[in-house]
VEXDREN-2710 file (C-alpha; in Angstrom, 1 decimal):
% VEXDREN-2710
k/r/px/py/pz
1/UNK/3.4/-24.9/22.0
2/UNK/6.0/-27.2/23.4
3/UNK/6.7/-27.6/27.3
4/UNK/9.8/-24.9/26.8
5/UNK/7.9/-22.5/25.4
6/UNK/5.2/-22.7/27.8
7/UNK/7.7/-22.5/30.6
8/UNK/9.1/-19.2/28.8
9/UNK/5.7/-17.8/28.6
10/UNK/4.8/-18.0/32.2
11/UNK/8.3/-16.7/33.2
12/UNK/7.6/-13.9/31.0
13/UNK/3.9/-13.2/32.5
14/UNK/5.9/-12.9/35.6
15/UNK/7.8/-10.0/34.6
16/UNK/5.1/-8.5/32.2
17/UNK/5.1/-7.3/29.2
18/UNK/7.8/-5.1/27.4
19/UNK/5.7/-2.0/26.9
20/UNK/2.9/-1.0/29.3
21/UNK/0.5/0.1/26.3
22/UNK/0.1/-1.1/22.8
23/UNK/2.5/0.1/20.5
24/UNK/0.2/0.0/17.7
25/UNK/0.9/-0.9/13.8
26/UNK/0.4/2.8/12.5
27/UNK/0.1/5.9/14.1
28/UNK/-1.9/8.8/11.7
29/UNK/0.7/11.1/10.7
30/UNK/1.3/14.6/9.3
31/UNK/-2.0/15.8/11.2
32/UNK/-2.6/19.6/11.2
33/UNK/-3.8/21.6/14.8
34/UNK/-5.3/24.9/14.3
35/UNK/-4.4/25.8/10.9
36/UNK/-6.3/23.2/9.7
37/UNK/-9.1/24.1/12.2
38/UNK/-9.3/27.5/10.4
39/UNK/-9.1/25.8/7.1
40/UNK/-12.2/24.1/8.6
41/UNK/-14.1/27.4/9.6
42/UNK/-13.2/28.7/5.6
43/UNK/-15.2/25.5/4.6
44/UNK/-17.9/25.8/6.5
45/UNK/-18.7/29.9/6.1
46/UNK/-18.3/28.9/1.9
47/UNK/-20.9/26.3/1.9
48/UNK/-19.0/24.3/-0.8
49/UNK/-18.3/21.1/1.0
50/UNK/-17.1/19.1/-2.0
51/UNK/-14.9/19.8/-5.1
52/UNK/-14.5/23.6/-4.0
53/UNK/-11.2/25.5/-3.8
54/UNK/-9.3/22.9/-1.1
55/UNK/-10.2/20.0/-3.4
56/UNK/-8.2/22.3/-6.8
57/UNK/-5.5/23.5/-4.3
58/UNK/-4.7/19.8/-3.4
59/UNK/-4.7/18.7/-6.9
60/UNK/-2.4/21.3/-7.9
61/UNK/0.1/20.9/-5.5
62/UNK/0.1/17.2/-5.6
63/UNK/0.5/17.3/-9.6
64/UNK/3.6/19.6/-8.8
65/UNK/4.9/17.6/-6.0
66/UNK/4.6/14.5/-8.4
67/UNK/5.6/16.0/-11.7
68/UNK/2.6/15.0/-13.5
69/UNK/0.4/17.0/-15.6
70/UNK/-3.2/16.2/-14.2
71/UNK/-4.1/15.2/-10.6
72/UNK/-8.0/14.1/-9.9
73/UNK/-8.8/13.8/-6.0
74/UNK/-11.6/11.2/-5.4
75/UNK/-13.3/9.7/-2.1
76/UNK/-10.7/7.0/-2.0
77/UNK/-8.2/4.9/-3.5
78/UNK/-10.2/2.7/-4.6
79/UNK/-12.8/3.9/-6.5
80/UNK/-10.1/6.0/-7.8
81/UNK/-8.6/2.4/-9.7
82/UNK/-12.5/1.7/-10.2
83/UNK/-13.1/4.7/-12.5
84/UNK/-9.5/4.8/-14.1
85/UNK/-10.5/0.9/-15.3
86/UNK/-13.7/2.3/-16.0
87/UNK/-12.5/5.1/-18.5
88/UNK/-10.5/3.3/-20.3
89/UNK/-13.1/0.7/-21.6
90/UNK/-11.5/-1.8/-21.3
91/UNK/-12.6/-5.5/-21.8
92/UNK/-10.9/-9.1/-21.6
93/UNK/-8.2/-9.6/-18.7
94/UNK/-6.2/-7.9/-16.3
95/UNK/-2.8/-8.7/-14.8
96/UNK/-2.0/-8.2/-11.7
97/UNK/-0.2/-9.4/-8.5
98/UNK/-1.4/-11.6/-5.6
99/UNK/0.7/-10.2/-3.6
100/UNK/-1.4/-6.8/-2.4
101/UNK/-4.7/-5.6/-0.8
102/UNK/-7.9/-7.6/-2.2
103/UNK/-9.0/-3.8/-3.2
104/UNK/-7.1/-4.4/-6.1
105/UNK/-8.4/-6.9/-7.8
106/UNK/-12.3/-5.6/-6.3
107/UNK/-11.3/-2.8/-9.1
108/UNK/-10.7/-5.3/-11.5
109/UNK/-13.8/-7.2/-11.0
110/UNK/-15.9/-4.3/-10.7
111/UNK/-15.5/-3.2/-14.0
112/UNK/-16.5/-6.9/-15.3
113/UNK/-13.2/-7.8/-16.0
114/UNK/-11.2/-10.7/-15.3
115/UNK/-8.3/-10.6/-12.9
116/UNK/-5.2/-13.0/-13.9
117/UNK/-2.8/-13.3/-10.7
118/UNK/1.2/-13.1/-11.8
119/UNK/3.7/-14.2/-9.0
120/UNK/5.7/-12.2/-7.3
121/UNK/9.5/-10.8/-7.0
122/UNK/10.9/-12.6/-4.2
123/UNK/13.5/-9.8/-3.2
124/UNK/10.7/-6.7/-3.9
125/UNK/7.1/-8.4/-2.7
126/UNK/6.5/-6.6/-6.3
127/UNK/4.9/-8.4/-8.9
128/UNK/7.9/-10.1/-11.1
129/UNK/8.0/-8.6/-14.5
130/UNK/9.0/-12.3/-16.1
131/UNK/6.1/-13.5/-13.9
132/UNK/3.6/-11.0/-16.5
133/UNK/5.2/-12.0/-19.5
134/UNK/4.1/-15.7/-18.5
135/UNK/0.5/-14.6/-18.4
136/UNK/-0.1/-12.2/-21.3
137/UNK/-3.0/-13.9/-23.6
138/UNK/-4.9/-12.7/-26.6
139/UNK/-7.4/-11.6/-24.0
140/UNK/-5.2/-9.2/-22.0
141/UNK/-6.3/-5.6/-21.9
142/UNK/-4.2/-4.3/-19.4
143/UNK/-1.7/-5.0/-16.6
144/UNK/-2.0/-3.6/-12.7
145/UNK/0.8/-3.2/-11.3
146/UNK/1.4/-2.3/-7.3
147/UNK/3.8/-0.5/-5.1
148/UNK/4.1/-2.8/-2.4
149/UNK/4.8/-0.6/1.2
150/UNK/5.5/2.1/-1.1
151/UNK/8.6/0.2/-2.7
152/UNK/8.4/1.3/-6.8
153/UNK/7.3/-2.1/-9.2
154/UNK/9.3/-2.4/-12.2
155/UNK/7.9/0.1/-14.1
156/UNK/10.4/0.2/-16.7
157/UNK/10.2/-3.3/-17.8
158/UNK/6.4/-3.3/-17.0
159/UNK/6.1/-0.1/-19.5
160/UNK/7.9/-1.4/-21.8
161/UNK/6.1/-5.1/-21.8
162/UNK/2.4/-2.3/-22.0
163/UNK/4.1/-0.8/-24.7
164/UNK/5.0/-3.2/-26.9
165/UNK/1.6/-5.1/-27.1
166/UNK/-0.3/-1.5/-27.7
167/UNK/-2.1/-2.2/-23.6
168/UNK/-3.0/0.3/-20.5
169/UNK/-0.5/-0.2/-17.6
170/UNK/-2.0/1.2/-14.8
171/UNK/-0.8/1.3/-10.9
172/UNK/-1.9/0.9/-7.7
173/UNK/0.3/3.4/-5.9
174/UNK/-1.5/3.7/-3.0
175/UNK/1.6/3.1/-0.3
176/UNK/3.6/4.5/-2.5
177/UNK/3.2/9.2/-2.1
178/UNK/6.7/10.2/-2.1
179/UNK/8.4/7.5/-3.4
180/UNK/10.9/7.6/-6.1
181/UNK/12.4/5.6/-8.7
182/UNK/15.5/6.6/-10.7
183/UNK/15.1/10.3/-9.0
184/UNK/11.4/10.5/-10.3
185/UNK/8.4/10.3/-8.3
186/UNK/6.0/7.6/-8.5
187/UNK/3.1/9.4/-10.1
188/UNK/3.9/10.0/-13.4
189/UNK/4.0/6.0/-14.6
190/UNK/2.2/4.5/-17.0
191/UNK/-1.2/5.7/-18.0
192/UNK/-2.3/6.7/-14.6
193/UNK/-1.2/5.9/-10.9
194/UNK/-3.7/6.0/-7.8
195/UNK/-2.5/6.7/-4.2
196/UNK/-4.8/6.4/-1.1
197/UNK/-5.0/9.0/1.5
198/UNK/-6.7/7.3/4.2
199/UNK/-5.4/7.2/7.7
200/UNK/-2.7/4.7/7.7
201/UNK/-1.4/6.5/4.8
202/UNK/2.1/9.2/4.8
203/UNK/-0.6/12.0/3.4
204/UNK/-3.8/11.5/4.8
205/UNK/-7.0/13.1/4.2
206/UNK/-8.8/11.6/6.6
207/UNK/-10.0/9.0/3.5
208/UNK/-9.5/10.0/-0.1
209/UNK/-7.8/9.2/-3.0
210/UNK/-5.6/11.0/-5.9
211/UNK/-5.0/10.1/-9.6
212/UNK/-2.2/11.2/-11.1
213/UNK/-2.0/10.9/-14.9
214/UNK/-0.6/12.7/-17.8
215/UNK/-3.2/12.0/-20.2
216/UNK/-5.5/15.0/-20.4
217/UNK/-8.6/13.5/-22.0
218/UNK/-8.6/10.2/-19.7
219/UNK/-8.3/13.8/-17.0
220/UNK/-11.2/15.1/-18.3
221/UNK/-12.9/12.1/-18.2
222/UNK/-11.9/10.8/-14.6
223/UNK/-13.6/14.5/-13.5
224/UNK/-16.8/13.7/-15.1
225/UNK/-17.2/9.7/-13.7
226/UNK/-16.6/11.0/-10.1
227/UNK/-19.1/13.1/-10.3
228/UNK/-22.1/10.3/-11.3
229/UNK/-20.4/10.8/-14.9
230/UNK/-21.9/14.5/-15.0
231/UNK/-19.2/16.6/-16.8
232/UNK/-21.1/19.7/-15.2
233/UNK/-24.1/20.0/-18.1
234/UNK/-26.5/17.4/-16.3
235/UNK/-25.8/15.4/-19.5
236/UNK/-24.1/12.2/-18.4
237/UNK/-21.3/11.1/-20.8
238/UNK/-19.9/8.3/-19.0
239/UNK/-21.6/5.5/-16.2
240/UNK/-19.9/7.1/-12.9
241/UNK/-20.4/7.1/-9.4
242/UNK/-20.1/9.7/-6.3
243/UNK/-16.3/9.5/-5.8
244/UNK/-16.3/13.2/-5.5
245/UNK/-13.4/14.0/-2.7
246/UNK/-14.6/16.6/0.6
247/UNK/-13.4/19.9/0.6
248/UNK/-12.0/19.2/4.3
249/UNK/-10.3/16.3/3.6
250/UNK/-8.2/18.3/0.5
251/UNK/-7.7/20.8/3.1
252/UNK/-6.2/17.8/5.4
253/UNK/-4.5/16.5/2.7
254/UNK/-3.0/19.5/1.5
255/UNK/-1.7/20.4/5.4
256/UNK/0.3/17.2/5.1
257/UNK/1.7/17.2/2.3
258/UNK/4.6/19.8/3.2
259/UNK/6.2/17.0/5.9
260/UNK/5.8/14.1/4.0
261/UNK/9.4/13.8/2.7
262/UNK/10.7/14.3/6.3
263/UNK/8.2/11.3/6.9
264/UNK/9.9/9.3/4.6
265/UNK/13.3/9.8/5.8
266/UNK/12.5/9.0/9.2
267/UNK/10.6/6.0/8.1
268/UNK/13.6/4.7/6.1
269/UNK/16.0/5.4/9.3
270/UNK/13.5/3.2/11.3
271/UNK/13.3/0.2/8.6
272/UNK/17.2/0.3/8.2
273/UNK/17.7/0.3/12.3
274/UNK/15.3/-3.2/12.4
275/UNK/17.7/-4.4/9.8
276/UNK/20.7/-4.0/11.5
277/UNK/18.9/-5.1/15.1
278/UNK/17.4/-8.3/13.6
279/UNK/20.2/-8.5/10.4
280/UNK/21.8/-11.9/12.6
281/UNK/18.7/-13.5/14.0
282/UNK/18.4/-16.5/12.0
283/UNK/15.2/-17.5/9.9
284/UNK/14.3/-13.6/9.0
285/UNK/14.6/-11.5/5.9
286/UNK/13.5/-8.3/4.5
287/UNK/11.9/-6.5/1.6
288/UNK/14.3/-5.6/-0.7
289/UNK/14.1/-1.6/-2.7
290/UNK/15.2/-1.9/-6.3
291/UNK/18.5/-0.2/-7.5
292/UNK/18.0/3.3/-7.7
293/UNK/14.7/3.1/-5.8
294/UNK/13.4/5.1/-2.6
295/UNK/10.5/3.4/-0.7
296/UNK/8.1/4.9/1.5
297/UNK/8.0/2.4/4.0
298/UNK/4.4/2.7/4.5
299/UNK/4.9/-0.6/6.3
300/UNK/7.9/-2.5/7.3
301/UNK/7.8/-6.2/7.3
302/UNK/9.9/-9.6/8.3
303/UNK/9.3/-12.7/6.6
304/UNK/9.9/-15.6/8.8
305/UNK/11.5/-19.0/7.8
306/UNK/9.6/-21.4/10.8
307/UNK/12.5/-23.7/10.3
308/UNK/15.5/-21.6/10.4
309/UNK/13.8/-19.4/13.4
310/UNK/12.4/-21.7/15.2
311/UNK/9.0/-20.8/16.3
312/UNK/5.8/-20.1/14.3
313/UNK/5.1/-17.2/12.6
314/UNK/1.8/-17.3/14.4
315/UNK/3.8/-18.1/17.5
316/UNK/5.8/-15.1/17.5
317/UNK/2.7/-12.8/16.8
318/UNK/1.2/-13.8/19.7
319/UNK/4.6/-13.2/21.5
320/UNK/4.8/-9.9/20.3
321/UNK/0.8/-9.1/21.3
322/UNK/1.5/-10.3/24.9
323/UNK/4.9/-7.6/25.1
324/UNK/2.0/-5.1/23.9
325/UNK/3.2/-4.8/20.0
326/UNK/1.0/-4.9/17.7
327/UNK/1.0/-6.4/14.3
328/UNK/-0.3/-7.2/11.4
329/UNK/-0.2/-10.1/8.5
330/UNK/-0.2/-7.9/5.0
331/UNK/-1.1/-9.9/2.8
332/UNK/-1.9/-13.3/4.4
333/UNK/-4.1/-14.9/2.5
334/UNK/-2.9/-13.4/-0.9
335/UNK/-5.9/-13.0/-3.0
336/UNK/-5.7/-15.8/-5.3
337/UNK/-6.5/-17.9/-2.1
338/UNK/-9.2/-16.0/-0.7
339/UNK/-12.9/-17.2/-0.7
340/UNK/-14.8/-14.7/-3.6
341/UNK/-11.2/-15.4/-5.7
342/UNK/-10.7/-18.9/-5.5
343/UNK/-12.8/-19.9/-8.6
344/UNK/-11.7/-16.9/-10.5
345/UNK/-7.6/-18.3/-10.6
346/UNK/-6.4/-19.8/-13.0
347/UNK/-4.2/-22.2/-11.1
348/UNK/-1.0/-21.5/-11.8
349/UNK/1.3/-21.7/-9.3
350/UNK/2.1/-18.4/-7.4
351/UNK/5.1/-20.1/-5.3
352/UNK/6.8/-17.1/-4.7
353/UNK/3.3/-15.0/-3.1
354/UNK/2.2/-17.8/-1.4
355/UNK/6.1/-18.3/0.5
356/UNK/6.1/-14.3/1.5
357/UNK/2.4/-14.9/2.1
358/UNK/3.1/-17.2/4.6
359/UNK/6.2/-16.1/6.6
360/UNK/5.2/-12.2/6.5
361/UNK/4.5/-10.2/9.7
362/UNK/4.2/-6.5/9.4
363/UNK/5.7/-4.3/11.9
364/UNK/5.1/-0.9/13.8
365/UNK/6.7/1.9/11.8
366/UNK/5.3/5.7/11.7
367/UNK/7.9/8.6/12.2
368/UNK/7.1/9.0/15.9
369/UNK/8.4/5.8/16.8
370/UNK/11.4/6.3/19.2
371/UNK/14.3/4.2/18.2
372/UNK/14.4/2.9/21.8
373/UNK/10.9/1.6/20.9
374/UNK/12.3/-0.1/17.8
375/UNK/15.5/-1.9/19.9
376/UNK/12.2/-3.3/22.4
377/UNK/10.6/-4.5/19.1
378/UNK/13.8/-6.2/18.2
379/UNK/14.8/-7.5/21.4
380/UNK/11.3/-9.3/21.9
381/UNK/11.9/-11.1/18.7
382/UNK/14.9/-12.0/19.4
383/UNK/14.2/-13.4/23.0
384/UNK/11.4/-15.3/20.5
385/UNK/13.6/-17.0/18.1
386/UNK/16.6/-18.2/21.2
387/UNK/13.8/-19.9/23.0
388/UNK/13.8/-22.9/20.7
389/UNK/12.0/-25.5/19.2
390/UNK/9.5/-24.9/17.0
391/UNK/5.7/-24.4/18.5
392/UNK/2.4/-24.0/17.4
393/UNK/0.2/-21.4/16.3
END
C-alpha cells in the first residue's frame, strides 16, 4: 500500500465505516412464514419425508413455469449434472468453460470423463461459442455449457455446433431459474438443463436441485438414478446414488417460486442502478446480457482494470470489507488453474477467463437491497479508485 493510501485508510478509520453492519453478498430470498410452517405440519403428520406429493407438486409447476415437458427434483445441483452425465453414457471428452463453479467440471470428472476447458466471451463471462469450435476432437462426447449469474450461454450456436456432430449439449443452469432468452425460459435447452436451489439461489429449497428436460426416456431414467438407480421394483437398472430431493424442501421450493419473477425485476433495477453509479469511474466494466436475453442477476459483478483504476483489485476488497460490504471473487482461480485441475488442462491458453478471472469482484445484490444501500456501495468505490496510485494486495 503506498504512503497515500495508508494516510486515506487511517482518515477513514477515523470516521468509521460506511455501514454499521455487514451488508452481506446474498441475502436468502422468497422465504415462506406460516404457510410454509403448515406445509411443514402436512409433512410431518404424512410420514413421507422424501419424493411424496411436495416433491411432484414442485416438479409440475416448475415444468410449467419453464415450458418443458419433464422436471426431476434432486438433493442438489450437482448431483443433478452428475446423474444427467451419468444417463447419457457417455465416454471421451467434455467441453466446457473455465469460467464457472469447480462443481462443474466435479460432474464431469465424476462420471470418468475428461473435462476440456474452452475460453470465455469477454462481453458475457459465457463460454465463447468460437472458443468450443476450437476444441471439438474425435474424442468429444458432449459440450457443458453454463449460465453465468443467470445470464443465457449461446444456446443457439452451441445447439447448433451439438447438433451438427450428432453430441449431448447439456447445461449448467444453476444461476439461471427465470431467465429468458428470445422470450423463452432457460429450461427447455439442449438435452437437459440443471438449476440449483440452494440458498444463495432466486428459488430456494433450502438445498436441492431441478432437471428440466424434454426427453421422456432420459426422464424416466434420471427418476430411477436418484433413487440408488431403483426404478421402484428393487431391480436396479442403472448405477445411481441417493439424490432423492426432501418433501420440505419441494414444499420451500414451491412457496417461492410464485415471487421469483418480481425477484428478477428488482435484481435487474439493482444491477442497472450500479451501472449508471459506477458507468464513469475509470478501470470498471460489467457483464454484458446477450441481445434478446433477460438475466437473473443471481450475482452482480465489476471487473477491475488495476491500471486504469488505480488500486488493486485485492486493495479495493479489503476497502470495501473495512466500510462493512462484503464480497466475493466468483470465479478467482477459474478451474483450469486450480490444484486437482491443473494436470487435467490441456494448455491452451484461456486469455479471456483468466483476464475476468483476475479483475472480477462480485457485489451484494438480493431484492431487499435498498437503493440507498446500493449508492453507499458505489460511493465507497468510488472514494477507492480517486485515492490514487496503485497499492498492494
Amino acid at each position: 500500500m503506498t504512503i497515500s493510501n495508508v494516510a486515506k485508510a487511517e482518515i477513514g478509520d477515523l470516521v468509521g465505516p460506511s455501514f454499521e453492519k455487514m451488508v452481506p453478498i446474498v441475502n436468502p430470498e422468497g422465504l415462506p412464514g406460516e404457510e410454509f410452517l403448515e406445509d411443514v405440519r402436512k409433512i410431518v403428520a404424512s410420514k413421507q419425508l422424501t419424493n411424496g406429493k411436495y416433491v411432484r407438486t414442485f416438479e409440475e409447476a416448475a415444468a410449467a413455469y419453464l415450458g418443458v415437458k419433464h422436471c426431476v427434483a434432486v438433493s442438489s445441483c450437482t448431483s443433478g449434472l452428475l446423474l444427467v452425465l451419468r444417463c447419457l453414457n457417455l465416454r471421451g471428452e467434455v467441453i466446457l468453460p473455465s469460467f464457472t463453479f469447480h462443481a462443474t467440471a466435479h460432474a464431469v470428472a465424476w462420471n470418468g470423463l475428461k473435462p476440456v476447458f474452452a475460453d470465455c466471451d469477454a462481453n458475457t463471462f459465457c463460454v465463447d461459442a468460437a472458443a468450443v469450435r476450437e476444441q471439438i476432437s474425435a474424442r468429444t462426447a458432449a459440450i457443458l455449457g453454463v449460465h453465468v449469474f443467470g445470464n443465457p450461454a449461446p444456446v443457439k450456436e452451441l445447439q447448433e455446433i451439438s447438433e451438427r456432430l450428432g453430441i449431448a449439449l447439456v447445461f449448467d443452469a444453476a444461476h439461471a431459474f427465470g431467465s429468458k432468452t428470445k422470450g423463452k425460459c432457460v429450461g427447455g435447452f439442449g438435452t437437459a438443463e440443471v438449476f440449483s436451489l440452494s440458498p444463495t439461489k432466486l428459488v430456494v429449497g433450502g438445498e436441492g436441485g431441478l432437471i428440466a428436460t424434454h426427453d421422456a426416456r432420459l426422464a424416466k431414467q434420471l427418476r430411477a438414478a436418484r433413487n440408488y438407480g431403483d426404478p421402484g421394483n428393487y431391480d436396479s437398472e442403472i448405477i445411481g446414488i441417493n439424490a432423492r430431493m426432501g418433501e420440505m424442501n419441494a414444499a420451500l421450493a414451491l412457496r417461492g417460486m410464485g415471487s421469483v419473477d418480481g425477484r428478477i425485476a428488482r435484481r435487474n433495477e439493482i444491477r442497472k442502478r450500479y451501472e449508471r453509479n459506477l458507468r464513469d469511474v475509470a478501470g470498471n466494466r460489467f457483464q454484458r446480457v446477450a441481445e434478446g436475453g433477460t438475466s437473473s442477476f443471481k450475482d452482480f459483478s465489476v471487473i477491475v482494470d488495476e491500471q486504469a483504476f488505480g488500486q488493486t483489485r485485492g486493495w479495493l476488497i479489503g476497502e470495501l470489507r473495512r466500510n462493512n460490504i462484503e464480497t466475493r471473487r466468483y470465479f478467482s482461480p477459474p478451474v483450469h488453474l486450480q490444484k486437482v485441475y491443473r494436470e487435467v488442462w490441456d494448455g491452451r491458453p484461456l486469455p479471456v477467463t483468466e483476464a475476468i478471472s483476475s479483475g472480477i469482484v462480485s457485489l451484494p445484490i438480493y431484492s431487499s437491497l435498498t437503493d440507498e444501500s446500493v449508492d453507499t456501495i458505489c460511493d465507497v468505490i468510488r472514494r477507492a479508485q480517486q485515492s490514487g496510485g496503485v497499492g498492494s494486495a
